[in-house]
C-alpha positions in Angstrom: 94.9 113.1 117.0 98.0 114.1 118.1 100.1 112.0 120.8 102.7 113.8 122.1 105.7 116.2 120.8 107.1 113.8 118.4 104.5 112.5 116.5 103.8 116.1 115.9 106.7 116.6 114.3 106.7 113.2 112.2 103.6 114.9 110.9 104.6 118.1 109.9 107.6 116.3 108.4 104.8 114.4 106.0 103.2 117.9 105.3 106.3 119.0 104.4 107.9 116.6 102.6 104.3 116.4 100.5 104.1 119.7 100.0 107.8 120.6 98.4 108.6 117.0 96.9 105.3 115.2 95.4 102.5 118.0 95.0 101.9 119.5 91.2 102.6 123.2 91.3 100.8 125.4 88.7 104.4 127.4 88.4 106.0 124.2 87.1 103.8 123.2 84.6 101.9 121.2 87.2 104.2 119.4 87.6 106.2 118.1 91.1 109.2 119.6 92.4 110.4 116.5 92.0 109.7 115.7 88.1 108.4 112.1 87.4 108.4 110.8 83.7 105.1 110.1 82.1 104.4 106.3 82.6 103.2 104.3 79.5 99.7 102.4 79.7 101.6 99.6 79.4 104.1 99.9 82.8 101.1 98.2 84.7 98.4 98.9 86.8 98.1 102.4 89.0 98.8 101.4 92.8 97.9 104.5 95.0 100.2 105.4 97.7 99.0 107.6 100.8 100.9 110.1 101.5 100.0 112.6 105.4 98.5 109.6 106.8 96.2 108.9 104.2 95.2 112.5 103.7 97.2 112.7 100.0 98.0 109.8 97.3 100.8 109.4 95.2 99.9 107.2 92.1 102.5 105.3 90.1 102.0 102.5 87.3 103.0 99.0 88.8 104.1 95.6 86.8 101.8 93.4 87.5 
């Protein structure tokens, strides 16, 4: 639900951000706009981290 003007915005922001920063694209090798390196087994455990208010997840290994 939307509150007013601003959060509107701060949401599309999200979208946007996801969208062109952390989403795979078939066009780069699905891959992210913004290229990760492939994380050993060994880095940790996978912590997920939600992205447009919990609608996406980013996962990354963590140290435990």
């Amino acid at each position: 639900m939307v509150r007013n003007p601003a959060h509107l915005r701060r949401i599309l922001t999200s979208c946007l951000v996801y969208y062109h920063r952390m989403r795979c694209h078939v066009s780069l090798d699905k891959d992210a706009s913004d290229g990760r390196p492939v994380q050993a087994v060994k880095a940790g455990n996978v912590v997920a981290f939600p992205r447009v208010g919990g609608v996406h997840h980013r996962y990354q290994r963590i140290a435990a």
